[in-house]
VOPAGU-2260 file (C-alpha; in pm, 1 decimal, decimal comma):
REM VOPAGU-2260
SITE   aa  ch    i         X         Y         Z
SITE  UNK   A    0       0,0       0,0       0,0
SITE  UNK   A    1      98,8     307,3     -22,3
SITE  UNK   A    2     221,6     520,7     281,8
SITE  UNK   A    3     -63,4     760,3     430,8
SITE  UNK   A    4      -9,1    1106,9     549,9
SITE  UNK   A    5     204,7    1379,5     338,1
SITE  UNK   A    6     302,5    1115,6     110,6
SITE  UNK   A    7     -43,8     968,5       6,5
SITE  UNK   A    8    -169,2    1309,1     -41,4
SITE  UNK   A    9     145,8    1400,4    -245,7
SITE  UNK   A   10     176,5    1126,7    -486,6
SITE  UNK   A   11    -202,3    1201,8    -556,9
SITE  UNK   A   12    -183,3    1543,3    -615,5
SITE  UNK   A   13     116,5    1480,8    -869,9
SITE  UNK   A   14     -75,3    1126,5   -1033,7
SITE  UNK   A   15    -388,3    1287,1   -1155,1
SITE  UNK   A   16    -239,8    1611,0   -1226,2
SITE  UNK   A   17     -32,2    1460,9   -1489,5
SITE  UNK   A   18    -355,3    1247,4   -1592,1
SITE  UNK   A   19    -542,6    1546,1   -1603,0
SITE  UNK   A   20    -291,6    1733,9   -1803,9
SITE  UNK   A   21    -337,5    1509,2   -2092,3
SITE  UNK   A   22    -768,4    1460,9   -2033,1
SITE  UNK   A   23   -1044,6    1624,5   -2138,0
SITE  UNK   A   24   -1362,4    1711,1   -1938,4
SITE  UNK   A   25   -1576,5    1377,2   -1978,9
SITE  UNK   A   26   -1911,8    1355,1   -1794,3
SITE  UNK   A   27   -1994,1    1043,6   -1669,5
SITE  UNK   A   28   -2326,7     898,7   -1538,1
SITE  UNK   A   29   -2386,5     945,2   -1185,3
SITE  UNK   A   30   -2679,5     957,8    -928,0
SITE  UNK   A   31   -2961,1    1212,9   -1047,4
SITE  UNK   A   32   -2907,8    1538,1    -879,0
SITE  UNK   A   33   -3187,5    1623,6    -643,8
SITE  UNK   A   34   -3265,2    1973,3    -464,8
SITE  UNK   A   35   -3339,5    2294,2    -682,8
SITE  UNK   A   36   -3074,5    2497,2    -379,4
SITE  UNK   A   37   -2687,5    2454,9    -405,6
SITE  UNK   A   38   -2563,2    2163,5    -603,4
SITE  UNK   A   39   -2191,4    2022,1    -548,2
SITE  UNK   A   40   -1970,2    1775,7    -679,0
SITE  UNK   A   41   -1625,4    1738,1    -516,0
SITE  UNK   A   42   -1306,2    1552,0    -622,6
SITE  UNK   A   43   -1413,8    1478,5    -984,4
SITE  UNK   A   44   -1137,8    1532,2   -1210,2
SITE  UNK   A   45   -1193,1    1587,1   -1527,2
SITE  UNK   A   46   -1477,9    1305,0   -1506,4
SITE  UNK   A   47   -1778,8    1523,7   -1314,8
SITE  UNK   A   48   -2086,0    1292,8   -1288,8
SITE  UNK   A   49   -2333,2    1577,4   -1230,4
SITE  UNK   A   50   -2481,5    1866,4   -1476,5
SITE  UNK   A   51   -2197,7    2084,0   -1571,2
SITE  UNK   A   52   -2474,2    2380,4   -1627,9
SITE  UNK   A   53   -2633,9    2293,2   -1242,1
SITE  UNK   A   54   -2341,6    2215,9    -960,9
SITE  UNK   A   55   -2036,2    2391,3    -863,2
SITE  UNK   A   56   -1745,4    2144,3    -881,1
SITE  UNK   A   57   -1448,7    2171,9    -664,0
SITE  UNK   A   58   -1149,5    1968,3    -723,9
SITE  UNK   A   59    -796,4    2000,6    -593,0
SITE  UNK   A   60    -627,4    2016,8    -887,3
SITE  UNK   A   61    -593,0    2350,1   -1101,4
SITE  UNK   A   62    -564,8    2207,4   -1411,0
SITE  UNK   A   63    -894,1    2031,2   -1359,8
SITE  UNK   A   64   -1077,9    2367,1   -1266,9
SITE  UNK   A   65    -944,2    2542,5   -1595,5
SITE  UNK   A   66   -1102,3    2283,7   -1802,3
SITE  UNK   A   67   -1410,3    2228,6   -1670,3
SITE  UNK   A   68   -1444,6    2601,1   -1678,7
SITE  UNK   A   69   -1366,8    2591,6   -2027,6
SITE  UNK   A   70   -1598,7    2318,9   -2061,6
SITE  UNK   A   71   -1870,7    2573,5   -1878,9
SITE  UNK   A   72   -1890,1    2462,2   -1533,7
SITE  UNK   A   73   -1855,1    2640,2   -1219,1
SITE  UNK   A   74   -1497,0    2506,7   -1048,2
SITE  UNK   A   75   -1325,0    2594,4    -756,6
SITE  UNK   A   76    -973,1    2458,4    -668,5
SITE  UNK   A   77    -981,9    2361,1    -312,0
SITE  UNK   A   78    -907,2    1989,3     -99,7
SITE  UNK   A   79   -1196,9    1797,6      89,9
SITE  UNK   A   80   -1077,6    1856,1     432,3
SITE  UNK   A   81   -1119,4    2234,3     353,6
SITE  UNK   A   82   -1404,5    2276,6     123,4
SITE  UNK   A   83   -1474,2    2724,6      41,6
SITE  UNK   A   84   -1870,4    2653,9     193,2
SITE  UNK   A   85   -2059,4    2815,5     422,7
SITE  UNK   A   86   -2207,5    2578,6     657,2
SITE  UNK   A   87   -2497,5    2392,7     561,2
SITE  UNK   A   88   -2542,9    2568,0     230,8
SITE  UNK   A   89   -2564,3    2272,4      27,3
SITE  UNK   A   90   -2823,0    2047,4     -95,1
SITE  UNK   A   91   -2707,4    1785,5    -257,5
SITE  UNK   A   92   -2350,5    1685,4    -254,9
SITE  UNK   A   93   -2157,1    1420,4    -480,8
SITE  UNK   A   94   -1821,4    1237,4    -409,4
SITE  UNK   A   95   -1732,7     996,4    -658,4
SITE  UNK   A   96   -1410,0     743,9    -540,7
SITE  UNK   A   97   -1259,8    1012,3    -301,6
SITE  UNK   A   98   -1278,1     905,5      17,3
SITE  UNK   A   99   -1053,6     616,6     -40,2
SITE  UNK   A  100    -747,9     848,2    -137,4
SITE  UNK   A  101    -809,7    1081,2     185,7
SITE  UNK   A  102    -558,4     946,3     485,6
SITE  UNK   A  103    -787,8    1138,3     725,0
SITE  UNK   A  104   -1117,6    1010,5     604,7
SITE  UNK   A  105   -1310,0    1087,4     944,3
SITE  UNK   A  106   -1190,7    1411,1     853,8
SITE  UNK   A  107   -1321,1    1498,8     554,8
SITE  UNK   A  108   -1652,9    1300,9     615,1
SITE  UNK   A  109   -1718,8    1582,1     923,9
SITE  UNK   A  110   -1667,0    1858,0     612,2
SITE  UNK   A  111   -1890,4    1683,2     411,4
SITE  UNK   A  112   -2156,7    1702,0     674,9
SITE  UNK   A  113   -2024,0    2070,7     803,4
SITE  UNK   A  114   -2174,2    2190,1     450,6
SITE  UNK   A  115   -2458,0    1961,4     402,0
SITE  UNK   A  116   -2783,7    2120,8     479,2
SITE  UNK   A  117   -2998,8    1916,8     716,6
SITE  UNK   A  118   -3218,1    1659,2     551,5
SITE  UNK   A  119   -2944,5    1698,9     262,9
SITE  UNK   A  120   -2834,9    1434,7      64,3
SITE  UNK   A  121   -2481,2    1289,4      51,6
SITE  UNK   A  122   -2373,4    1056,4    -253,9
SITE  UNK   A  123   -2079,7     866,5    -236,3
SITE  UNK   A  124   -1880,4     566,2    -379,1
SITE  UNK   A  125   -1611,7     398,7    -247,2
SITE  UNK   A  126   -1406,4      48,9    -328,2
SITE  UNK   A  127   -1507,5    -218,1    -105,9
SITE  UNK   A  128   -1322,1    -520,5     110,9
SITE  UNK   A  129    -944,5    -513,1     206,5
SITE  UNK   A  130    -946,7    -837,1      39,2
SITE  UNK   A  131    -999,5    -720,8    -255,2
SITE  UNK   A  132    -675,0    -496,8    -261,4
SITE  UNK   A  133    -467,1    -495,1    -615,2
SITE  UNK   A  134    -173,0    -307,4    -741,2
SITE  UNK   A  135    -480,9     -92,3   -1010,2
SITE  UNK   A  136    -588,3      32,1    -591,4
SITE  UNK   A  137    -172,4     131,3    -516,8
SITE  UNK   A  138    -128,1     289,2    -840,5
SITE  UNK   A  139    -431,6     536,6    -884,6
SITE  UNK   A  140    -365,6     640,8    -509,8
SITE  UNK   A  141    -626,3     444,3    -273,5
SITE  UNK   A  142    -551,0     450,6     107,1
SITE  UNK   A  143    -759,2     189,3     160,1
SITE  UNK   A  144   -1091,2      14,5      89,8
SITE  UNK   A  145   -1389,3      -8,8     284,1
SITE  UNK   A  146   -1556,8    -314,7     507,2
SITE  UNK   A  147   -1885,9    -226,2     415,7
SITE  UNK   A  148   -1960,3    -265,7     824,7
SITE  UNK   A  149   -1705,9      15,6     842,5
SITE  UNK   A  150   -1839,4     247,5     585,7
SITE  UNK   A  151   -2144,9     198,4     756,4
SITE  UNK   A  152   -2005,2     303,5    1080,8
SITE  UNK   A  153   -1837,3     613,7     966,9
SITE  UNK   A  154   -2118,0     755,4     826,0
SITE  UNK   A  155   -2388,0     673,7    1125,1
SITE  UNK   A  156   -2137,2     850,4    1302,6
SITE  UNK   A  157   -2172,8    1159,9    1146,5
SITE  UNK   A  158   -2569,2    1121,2    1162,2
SITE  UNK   A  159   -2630,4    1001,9     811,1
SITE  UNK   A  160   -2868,8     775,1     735,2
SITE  UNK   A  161   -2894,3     519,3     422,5
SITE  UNK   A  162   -3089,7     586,3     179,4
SITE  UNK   A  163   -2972,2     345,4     -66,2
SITE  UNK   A  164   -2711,1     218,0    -266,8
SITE  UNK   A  165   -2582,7      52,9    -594,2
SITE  UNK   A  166   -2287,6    -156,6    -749,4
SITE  UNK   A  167   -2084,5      64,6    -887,1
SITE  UNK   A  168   -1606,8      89,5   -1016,4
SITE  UNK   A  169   -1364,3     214,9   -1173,9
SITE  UNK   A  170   -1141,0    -108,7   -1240,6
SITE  UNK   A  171   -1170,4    -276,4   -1511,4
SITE  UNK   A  172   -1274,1    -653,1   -1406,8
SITE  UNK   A  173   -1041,2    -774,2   -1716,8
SITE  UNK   A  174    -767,7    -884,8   -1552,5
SITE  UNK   A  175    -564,7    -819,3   -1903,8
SITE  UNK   A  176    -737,5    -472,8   -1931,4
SITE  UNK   A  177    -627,8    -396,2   -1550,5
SITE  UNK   A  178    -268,0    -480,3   -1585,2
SITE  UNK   A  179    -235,7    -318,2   -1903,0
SITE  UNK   A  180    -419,5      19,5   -1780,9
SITE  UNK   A  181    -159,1      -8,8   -1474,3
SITE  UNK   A  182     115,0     -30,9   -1746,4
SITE  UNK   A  183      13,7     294,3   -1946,8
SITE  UNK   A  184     -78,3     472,0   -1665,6
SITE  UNK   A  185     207,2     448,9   -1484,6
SITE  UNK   A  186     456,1     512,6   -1850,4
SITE  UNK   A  187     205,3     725,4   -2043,4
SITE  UNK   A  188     -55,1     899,0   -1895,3
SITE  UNK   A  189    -130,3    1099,4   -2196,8
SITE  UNK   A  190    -196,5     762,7   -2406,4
SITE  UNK   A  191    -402,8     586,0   -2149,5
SITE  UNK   A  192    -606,6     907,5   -2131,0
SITE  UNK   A  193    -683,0     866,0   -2455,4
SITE  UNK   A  194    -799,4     501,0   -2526,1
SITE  UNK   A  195    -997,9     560,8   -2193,2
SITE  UNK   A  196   -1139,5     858,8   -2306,6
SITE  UNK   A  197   -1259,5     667,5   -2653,3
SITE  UNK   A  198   -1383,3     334,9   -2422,8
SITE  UNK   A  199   -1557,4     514,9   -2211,3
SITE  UNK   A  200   -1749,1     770,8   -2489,1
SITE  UNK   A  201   -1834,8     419,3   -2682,1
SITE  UNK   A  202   -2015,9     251,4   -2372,3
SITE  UNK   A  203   -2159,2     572,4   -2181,4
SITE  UNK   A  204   -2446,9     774,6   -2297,6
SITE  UNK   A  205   -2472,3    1182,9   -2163,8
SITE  UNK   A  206   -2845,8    1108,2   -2036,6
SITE  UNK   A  207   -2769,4     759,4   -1857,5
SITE  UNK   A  208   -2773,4     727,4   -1449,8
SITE  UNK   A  209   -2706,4     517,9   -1160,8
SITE  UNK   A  210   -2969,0     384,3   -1031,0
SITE  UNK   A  211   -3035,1     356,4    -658,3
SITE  UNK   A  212   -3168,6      65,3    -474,1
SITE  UNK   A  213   -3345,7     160,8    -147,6
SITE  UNK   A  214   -3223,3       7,8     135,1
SITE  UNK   A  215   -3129,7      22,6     488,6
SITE  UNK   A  216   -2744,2     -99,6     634,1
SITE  UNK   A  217   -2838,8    -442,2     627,7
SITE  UNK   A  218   -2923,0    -501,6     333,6
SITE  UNK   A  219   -2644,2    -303,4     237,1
SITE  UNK   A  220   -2368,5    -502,4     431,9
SITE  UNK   A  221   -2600,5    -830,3     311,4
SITE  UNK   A  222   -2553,7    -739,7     -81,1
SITE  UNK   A  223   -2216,7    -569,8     -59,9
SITE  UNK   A  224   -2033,0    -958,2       4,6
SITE  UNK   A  225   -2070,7    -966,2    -400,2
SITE  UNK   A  226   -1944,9    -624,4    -460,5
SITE  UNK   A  227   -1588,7    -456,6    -582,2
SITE  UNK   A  228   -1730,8    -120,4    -467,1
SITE  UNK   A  229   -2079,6      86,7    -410,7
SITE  UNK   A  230   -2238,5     394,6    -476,8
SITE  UNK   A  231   -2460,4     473,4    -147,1
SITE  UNK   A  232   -2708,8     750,9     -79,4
SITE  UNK   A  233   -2718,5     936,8     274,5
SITE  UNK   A  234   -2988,5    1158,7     431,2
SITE  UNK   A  235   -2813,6    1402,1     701,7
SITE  UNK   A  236   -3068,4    1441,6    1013,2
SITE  UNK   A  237   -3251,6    1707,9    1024,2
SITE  UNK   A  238   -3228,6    1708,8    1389,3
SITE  UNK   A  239   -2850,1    1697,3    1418,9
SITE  UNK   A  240   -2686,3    1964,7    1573,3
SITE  UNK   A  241   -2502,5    2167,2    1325,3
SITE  UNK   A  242   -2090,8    2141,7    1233,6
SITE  UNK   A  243   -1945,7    2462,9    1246,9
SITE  UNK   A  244   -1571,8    2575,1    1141,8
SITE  UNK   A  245   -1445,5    2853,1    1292,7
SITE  UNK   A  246   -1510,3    3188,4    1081,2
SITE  UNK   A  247   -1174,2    3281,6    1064,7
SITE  UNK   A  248   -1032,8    2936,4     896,0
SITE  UNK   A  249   -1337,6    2958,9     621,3
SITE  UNK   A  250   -1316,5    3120,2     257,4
SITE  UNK   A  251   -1623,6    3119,4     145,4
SITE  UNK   A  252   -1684,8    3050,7    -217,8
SITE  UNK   A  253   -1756,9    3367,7    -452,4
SITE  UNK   A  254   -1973,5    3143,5    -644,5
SITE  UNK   A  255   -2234,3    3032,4    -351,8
């Protein structure tokens, strides 16, 4: 695995910086935004999963933010654990395979719900089962992956509630297609970018979703023995007391 701290956060920042030097802005399906308030997707690359025209985006890297603002989306360069949001402002908000590359994942979840209005919606997905572990999990940056009991845990302890959930990756379950997208990734970034660019245009459509199955945590933990990774839905209480950072640490976001 790769080490967690400085170094885990350093070897992403300089990975998918170089991938995202040699992208373009792709959308990708995700879960159907809900909430007509404040929209957000964070971490997403150059592969955002909700409406360009309808969510603010904020990603660490720079040269993510310039092209999805040339691609006509609202972006903000900022990290998780830090997010430029005034608390509770936000509806609905997405995080497509982050929390896996976070060393402090506690961390950021407490951000997550720090913005999130209450009765907001969080949307996550994550890699499941140690077990599962492969060098495509060292290579793109993962910290870990998630015991679906543990993912579970986490988030109850931040007073979200399942909604539901669905299968959902990133690896490709060809072992030939994994070990070769290790190879190019690893040599040349710019290539790999670009047959996954073309693969992924051929099998995605720009109106296609994920579907959610409702369901509460045991029938998540129950269906999540045949699963790689998830996609889950969760509802912050409405009755939870409110996280608040301290004014002086937060820069709010000219675009909210």
């Amino acid at each position: 695995m790769i080490r967690a701290g400085r170094s885990l956060e350093r070897y992403n920042r300089a990975f998918y910086e170089r991938c995202w030097r040699a992208g373009s802005v792709l959308p990708l399906p995700g879960v159907a935004p809900v909430g007509r308030r404040l929209l957000v997707e964070v971490g997403c690359g150059l592969r955002p999963r909700l409406p360009l025209e309808r969510a603010i985006f904020v990603d660490v890297s720079r040269t993510a933010c310039v092209k999805l603002r040339a691609a006509g989306a609202r972006a903000v360069c900022a990290t998780v654990p830090r997010l430029p949001l005034r608390d509770a402002a936000v509806d609905a908000l997405h995080a497509y395979e982050v929390l896996e590359h976070l060393a402090d994942d506690r961390a950021a979840v407490r951000e997550l719900v720090r913005v999130l209005a209450p009765g907001g919606l969080l949307v996550v997905s994550t890699p499941l089962h140690p077990r599962c572990w492969q060098e495509f999990d060292r290579v793109v940056g993962h910290a870990r992956r998630y015991e679906p009991v543990a993912l579970v845990d986490l988030m109850e302890a931040h007073g979200l509630r399942l909604e539901g959930f669905a299968p959902f990756g990133m690896r490709p379950r060809n072992r030939f297609l994994n070990r070769l997208g290790i190879y190019y990734l690893t040599r040349w970034p710019r290539l790999a970018l670009r047959f996954e660019e073309r693969f992924l245009r051929l099998v995605h459509t720009r109106d296609a979703v994920v579907v959610i199955r409702r369901g509460d945590p045991d029938d998540f933990i129950r269906a999540a023995a045949d699963l790689e990774g998830a996609v889950s839905a969760w509802r912050r209480d409405a009755g939870q007391p409110a996280i608040v950072r301290p004014p002086e640490t937060l820069s709010t976001c000219p675009v909210t």
